[in-house]
C-alpha positions as CSV (number, residue, x, y, z in Angstrom):
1,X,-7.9,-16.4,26.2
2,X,-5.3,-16.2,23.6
3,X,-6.4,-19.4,22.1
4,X,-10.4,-18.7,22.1
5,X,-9.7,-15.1,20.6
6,X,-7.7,-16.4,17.6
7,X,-10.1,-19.3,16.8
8,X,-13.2,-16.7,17.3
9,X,-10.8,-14.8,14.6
10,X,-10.8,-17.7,12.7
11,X,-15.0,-18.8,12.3
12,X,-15.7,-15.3,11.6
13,X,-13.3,-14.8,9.1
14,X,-14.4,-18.0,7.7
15,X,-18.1,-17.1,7.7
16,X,-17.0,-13.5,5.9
17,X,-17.7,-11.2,8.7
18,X,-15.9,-8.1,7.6
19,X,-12.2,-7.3,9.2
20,X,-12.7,-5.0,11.9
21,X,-16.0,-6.2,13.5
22,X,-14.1,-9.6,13.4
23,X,-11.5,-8.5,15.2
24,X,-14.0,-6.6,17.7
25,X,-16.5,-9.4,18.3
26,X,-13.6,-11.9,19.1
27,X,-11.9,-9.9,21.4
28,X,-15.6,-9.4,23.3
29,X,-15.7,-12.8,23.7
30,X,-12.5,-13.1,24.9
31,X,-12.8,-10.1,27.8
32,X,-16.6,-11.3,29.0
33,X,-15.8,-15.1,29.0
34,X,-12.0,-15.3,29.8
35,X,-10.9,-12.3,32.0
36,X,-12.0,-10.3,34.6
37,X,-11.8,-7.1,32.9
38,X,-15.1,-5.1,31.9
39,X,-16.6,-4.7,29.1
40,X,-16.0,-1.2,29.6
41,X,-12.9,-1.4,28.5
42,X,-14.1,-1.7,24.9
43,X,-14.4,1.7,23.6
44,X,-12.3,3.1,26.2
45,X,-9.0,0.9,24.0
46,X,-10.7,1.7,21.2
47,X,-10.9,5.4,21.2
48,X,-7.5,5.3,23.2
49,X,-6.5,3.6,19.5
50,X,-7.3,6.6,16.9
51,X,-6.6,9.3,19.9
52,X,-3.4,9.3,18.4
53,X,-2.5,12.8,16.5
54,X,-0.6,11.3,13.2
55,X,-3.0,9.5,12.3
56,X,-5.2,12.7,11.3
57,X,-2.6,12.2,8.3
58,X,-4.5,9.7,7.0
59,X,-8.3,11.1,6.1
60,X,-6.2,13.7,4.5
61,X,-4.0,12.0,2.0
62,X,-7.3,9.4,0.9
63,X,-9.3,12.9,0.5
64,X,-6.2,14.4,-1.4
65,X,-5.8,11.4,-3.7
66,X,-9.6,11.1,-4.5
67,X,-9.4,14.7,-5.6
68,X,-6.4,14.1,-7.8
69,X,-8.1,11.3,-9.6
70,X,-11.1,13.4,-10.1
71,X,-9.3,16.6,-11.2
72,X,-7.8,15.6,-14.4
73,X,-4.3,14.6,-13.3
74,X,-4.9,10.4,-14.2
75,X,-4.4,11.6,-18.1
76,X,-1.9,13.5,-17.6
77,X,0.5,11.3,-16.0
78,X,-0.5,8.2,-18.7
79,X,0.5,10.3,-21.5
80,X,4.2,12.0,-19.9
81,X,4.6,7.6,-19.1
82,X,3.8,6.9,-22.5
83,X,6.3,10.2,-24.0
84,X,9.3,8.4,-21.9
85,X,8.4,4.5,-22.6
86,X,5.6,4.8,-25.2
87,X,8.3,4.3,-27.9
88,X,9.1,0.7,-27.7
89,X,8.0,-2.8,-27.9
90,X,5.5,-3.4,-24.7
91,X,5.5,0.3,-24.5
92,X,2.2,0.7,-23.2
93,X,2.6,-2.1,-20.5
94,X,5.6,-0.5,-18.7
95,X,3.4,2.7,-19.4
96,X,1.0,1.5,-16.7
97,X,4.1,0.4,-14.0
98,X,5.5,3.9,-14.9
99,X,2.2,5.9,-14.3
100,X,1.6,4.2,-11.2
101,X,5.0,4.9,-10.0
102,X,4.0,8.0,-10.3
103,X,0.4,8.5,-9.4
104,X,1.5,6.3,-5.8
105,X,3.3,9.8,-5.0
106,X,0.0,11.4,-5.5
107,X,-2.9,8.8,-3.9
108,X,-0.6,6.8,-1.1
109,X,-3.4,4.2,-2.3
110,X,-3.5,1.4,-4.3
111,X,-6.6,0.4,-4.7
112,X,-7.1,4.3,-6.0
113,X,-4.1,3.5,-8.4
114,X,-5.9,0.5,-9.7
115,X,-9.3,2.1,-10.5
116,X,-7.7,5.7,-11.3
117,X,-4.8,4.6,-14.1
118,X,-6.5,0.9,-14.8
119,X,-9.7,2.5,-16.4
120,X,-7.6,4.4,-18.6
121,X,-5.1,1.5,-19.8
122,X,-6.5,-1.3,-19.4
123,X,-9.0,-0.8,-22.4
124,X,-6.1,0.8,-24.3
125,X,-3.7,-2.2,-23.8
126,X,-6.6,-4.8,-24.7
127,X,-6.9,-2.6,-27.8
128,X,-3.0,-3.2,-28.8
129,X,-3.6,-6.7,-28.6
130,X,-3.0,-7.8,-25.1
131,X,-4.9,-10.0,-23.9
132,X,-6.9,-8.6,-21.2
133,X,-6.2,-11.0,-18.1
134,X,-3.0,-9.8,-18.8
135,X,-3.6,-6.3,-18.7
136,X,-5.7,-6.5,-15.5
137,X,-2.7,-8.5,-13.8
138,X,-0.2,-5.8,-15.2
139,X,-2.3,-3.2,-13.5
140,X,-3.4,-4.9,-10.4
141,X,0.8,-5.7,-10.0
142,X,1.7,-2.2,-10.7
143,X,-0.7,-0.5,-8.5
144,X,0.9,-2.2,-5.1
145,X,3.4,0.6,-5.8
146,X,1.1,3.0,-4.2
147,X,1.8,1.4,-0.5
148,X,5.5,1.7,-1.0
149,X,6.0,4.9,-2.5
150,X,5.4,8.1,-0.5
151,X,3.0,9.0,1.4
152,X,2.3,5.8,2.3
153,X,-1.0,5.0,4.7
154,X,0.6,1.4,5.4
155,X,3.9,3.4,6.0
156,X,2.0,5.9,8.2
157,X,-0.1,2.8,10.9
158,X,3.1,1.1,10.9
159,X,4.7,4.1,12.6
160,X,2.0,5.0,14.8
161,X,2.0,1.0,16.0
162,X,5.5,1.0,16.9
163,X,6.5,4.8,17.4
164,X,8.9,4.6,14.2
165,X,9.6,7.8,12.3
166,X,7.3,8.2,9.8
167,X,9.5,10.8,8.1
168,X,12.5,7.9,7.6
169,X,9.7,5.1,6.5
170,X,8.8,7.5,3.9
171,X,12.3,8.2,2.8
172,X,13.1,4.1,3.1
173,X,9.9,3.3,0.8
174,X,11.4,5.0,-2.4
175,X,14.2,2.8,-2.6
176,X,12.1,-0.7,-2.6
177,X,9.6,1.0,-4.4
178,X,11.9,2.2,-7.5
179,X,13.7,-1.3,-7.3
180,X,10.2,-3.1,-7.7
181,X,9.2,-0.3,-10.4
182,X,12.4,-1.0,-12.0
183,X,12.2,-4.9,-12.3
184,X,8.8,-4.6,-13.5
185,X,9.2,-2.7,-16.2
186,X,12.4,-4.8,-17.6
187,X,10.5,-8.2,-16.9
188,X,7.9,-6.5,-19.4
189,X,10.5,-5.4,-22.0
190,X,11.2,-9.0,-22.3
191,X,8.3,-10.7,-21.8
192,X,6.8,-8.8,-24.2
193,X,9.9,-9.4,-26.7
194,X,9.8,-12.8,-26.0
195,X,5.9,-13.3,-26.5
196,X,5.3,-10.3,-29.5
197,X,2.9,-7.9,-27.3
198,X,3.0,-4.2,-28.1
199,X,4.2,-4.1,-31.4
200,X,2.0,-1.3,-31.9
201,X,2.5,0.7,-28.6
202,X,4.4,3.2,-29.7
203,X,1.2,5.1,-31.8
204,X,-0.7,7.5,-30.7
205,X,2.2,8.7,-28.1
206,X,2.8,12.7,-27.5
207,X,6.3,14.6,-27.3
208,X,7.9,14.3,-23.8
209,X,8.2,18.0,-23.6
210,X,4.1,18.8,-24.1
211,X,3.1,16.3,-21.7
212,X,5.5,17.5,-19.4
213,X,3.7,21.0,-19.7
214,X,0.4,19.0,-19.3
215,X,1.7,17.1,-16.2
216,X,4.0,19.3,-14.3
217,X,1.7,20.8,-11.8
218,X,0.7,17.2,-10.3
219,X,4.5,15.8,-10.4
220,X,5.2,18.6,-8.0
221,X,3.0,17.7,-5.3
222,X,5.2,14.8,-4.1
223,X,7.9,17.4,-4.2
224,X,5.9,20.0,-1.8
225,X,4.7,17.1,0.5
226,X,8.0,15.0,0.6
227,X,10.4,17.9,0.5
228,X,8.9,20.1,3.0
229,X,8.5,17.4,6.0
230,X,12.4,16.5,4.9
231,X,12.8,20.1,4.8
232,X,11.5,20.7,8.2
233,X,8.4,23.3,6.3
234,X,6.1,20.9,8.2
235,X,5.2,17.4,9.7
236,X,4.2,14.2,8.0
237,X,0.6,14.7,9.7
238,X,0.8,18.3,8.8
239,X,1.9,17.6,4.8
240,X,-1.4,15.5,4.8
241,X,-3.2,18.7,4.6
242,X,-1.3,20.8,2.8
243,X,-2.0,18.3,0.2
244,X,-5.5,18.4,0.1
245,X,-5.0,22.3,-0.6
246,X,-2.9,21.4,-3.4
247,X,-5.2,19.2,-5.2
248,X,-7.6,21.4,-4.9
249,X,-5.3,23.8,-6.1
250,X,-4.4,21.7,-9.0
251,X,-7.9,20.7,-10.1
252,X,-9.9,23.2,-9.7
253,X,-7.7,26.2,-10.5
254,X,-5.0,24.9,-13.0
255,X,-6.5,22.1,-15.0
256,X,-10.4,23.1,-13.9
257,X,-11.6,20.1,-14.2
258,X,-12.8,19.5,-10.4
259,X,-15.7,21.0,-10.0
260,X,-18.0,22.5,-7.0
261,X,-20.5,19.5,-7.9
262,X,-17.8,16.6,-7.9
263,X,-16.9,18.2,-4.0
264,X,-19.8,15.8,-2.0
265,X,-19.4,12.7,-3.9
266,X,-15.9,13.0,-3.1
267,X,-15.8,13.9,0.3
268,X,-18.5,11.2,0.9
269,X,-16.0,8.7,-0.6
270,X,-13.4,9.8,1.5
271,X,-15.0,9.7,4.6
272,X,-16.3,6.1,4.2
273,X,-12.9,4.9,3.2
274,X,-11.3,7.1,6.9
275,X,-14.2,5.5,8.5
276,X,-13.3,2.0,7.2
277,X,-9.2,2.4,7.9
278,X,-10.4,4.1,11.5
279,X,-12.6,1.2,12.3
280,X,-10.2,-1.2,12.0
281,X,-7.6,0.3,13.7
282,X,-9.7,1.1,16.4
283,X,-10.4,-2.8,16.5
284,X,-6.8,-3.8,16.4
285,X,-5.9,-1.8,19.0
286,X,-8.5,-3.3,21.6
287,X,-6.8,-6.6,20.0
288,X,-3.4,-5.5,20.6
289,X,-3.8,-4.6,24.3
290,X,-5.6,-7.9,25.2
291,X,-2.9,-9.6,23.2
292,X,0.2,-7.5,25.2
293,X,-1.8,-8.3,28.6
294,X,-1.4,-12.0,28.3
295,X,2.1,-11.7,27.6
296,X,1.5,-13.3,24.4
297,X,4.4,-10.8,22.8
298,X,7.0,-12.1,25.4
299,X,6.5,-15.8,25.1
300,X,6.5,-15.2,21.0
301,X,9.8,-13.6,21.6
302,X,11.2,-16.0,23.9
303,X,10.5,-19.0,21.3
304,X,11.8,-17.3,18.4
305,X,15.2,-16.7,19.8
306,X,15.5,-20.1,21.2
307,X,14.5,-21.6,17.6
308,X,16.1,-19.1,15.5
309,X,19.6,-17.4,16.0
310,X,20.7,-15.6,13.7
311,X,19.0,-12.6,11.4
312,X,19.3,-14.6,8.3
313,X,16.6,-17.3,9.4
314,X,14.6,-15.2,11.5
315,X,13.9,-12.9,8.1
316,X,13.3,-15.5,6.4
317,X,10.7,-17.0,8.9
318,X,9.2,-13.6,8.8
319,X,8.8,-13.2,5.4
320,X,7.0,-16.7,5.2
321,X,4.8,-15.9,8.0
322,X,3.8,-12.4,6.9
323,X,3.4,-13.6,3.1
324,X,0.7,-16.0,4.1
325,X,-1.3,-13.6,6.3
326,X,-1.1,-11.4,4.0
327,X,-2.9,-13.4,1.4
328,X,-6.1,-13.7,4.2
329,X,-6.0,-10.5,6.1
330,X,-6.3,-6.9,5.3
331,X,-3.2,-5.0,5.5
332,X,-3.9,-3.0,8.1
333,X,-5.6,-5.2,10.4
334,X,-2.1,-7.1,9.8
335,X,0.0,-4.1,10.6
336,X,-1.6,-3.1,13.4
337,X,-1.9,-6.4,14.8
338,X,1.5,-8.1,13.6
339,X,3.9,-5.0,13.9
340,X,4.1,-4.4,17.3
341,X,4.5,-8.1,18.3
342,X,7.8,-8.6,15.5
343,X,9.2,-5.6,15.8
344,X,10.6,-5.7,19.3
345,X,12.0,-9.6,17.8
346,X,13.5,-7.6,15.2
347,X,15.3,-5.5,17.1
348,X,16.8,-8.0,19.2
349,X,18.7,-9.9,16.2
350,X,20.0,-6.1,15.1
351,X,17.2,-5.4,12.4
352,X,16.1,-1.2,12.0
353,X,12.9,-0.5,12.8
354,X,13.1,1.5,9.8
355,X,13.9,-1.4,7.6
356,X,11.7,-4.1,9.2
357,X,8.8,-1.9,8.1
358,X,9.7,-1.5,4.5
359,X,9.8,-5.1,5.1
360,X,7.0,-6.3,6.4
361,X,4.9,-3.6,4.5
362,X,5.9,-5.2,1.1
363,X,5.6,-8.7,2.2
364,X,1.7,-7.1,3.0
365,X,1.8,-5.5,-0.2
366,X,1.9,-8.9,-1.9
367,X,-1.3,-10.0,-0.2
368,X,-2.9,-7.5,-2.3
369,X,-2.2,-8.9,-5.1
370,X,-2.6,-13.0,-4.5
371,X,-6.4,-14.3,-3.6
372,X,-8.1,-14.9,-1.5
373,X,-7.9,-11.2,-0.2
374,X,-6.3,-9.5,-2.6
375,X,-7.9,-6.5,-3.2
376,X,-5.9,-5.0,-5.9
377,X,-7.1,-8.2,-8.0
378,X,-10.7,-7.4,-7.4
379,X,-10.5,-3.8,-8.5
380,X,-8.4,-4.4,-11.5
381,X,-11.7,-7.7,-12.2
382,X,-14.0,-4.8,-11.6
383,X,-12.5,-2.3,-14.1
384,X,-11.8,-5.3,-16.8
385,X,-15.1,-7.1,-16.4
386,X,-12.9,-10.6,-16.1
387,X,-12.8,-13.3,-13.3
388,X,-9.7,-13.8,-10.9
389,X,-9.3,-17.6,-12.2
390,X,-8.5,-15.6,-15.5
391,X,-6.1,-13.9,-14.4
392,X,-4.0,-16.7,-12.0
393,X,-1.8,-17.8,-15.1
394,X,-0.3,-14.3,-15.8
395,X,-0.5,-13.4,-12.6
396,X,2.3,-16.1,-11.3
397,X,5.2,-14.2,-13.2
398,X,4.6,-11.1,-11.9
399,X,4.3,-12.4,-8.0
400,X,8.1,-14.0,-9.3
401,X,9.2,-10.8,-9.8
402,X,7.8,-8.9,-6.7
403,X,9.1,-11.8,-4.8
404,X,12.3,-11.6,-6.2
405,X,12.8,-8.2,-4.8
406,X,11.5,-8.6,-1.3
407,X,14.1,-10.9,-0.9
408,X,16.5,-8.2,-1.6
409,X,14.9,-5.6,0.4
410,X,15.5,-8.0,3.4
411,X,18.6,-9.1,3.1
412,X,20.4,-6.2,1.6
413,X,19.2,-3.4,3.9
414,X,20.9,-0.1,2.0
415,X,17.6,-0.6,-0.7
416,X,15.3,1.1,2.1
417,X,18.1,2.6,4.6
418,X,20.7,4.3,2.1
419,X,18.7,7.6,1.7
420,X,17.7,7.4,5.2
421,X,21.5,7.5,6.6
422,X,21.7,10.1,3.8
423,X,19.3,12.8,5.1
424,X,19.3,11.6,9.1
């Protein structure tokens, strides 16, 4: 059964049936022609999949990021990153890495990241001269930020699919996620030294201190959400909420720019993109129990620690592995599908839970970025106007760099678990 589900997989992913029905349709065939279980079984794994109470976390923080980015706060955040950075060469480049740093701590989302900041600066790097394949991969790059940095949906399904604290993957994702920001920006410095972009980035820049006044009110949302589930005020799933409230707060009442009007295309937004997350969780769950009932886990299990003994190689194998699927399946499907299967493995050669997430979610992350599926590329095409061919060539350096630093996050483990011994 294993065998006909995963090439069933295969065909229809090759004939571009979307993720979850994929999923859904192959593990049909594999219950009606393979087992003796009924077809009842279906929605009854299905709904047993999303009956699960942290995941009400997630419509909350998509609906609180998509009022954000339609309440004025994009803007603001572009200029405070362009007060601290604007100054220098390639200014406006590590203004975008900066800005989504920052606006991943609002939207959890990075294909919100790409379309909220890359409309504003990808035009305004193209006008300072950049070329704008390179802009789009800048953007595209920076935006993966928003599945590392807190909240985190990625963060959130891996949890809920192996009963890790979502509270200490939180906490672990600022540390890989300020050492990619980090990289980024310095790789830009130089590149753009090296290669004579953004001689002229430092125009048209504000004072630090008036953009600060401009941008204060959303910087402290990720200090509400984060430091009141750290500061016991309320739960992950619970902090979902009390961000919507917030950015409704934020838009409508401080900066008034969200209006009554801009409420139903937003919420309709929202709910297709819950609908589409729920979907395919709901799919991978059905997937996930046929999988466990074969004893598929077990025998994966069994073979890894007979062919690979010691952390080291097994990390490495992972990485490998997870790097390639992420580059043909959607993140989630991957998490939900993948994460329970590794992370007992994990455990076994004396690898966190904690930090085989922060792993495995930026290994993910990456798959956002490189084609076939990478959807961060076909957002940031969309907002450029460009083809992805265009952007392969300056695309490669920044993959270097990400790469780089996943192999640090794996094998020095005090990137993602320093602040989490700190606080637990």
């Amino acid at each position: 059964m294993n065998l006909v589900i995963g090439l069933s997989l295969i065909i229809l992913f090759a004939f571009g049936v979307p993720i979850a029905v994929s999923i859904m349709l192959a593990s049909i065939i594999g219950i009606e022609f393979f087992s003796r279980l009924p077809l009842l079984l279906v929605p009854q794994q299905m709904f047993i999949g999303i009956d699960k109470f942290p995941l009400m976390a997630i419509p909350f923080f998509i609906l609180a990021g998509n009022l954000m980015a339609a309440g004025g706060i994009s803007q603001r955040l572009v200029d405070l990153a362009k007060s601290i950075v604007g100054g220098v060469q390639g200014g406006l480049a590590m203004t975008c890495v900066l800005t989504c740093m920052m606006f991943a701590a609002v939207s959890g989302s990075s294909v919100a990241t790409t379309f909220a900041i890359g409309a504003i600066l990808i035009p305004a790097m193209v006008r300072h001269g950049y070329p704008k394949p390179l802009a789009a991969s800048i953007q595209a790059t920076s935006a993966e930020l928003g599945v590392l940095i807190p909240p985190s949906i990625p963060l959130i399904l891996f949890g809920v699919s192996t009963d890790t604290s979502i509270g200490q993957l939180f906490l672990a994702g600022i540390g890989p996620g300020l050492l990619i920001g980090t990289a980024l920006i310095l790789f830009l410095y130089l590149f753009c030294k090296l290669r004579g972009f953004g001689r002229e980035d430092h125009k048209d820049s504000t004072g630090f201190m008036v953009s600060f006044r401009r941008a204060w009110a959303a910087l402290l949302m990720p200090v509400v959400v984060i430091g009141g589930i750290y500061g016991g005020v309320f739960t992950p799933t619970e902090a979902s909420a009390v961000a919507v409230f917030y950015a409704l707060a934020v838009g409508g009442l401080h900066y008034r720019e969200l209006k009554v009007t801009d409420l139903w295309p937003i919420l309709r937004q929202s709910v297709i993109s819950t609908a589409s997350v729920m979907l395919i969780i709901a799919a991978a769950s059905l997937f996930s129990f046929l999988i466990s009932r074969t004893g598929l886990p077990g025998q994966i299990a069994g073979w890894v620690t007979q062919v690979f003994d010691d952390p080291i190689s097994f990390l490495l194998a992972v990485n490998a592995l997870l790097l390639l699927v992420g580059m043909f399946i959607e993140t989630s499907a991957a998490i939900l599908v993948l994460a329970p299967i590794l992370t007992p493995i994990a455990l076994q050669f004396g690898v966190h839970p904690v930090h085989f997430g922060l792993i495995m979610v930026v290994n993910l992350a990456l798959g956002m970025i490189t084609p076939p599926l990478g959807v961060n590329l076909f957002a940031a095409c969309a907002v450029a106007r460009i083809s992805i061919d265009q952007m392969l060539p300056w695309l490669l350096r920044f993959v270097l760099v990400v790469l780089t630093c996943l192999l640090a996050i794996t094998y020095l483990p005090w990137i993602s678990m320093g602040l989490v011994r700190l606080v637990y």
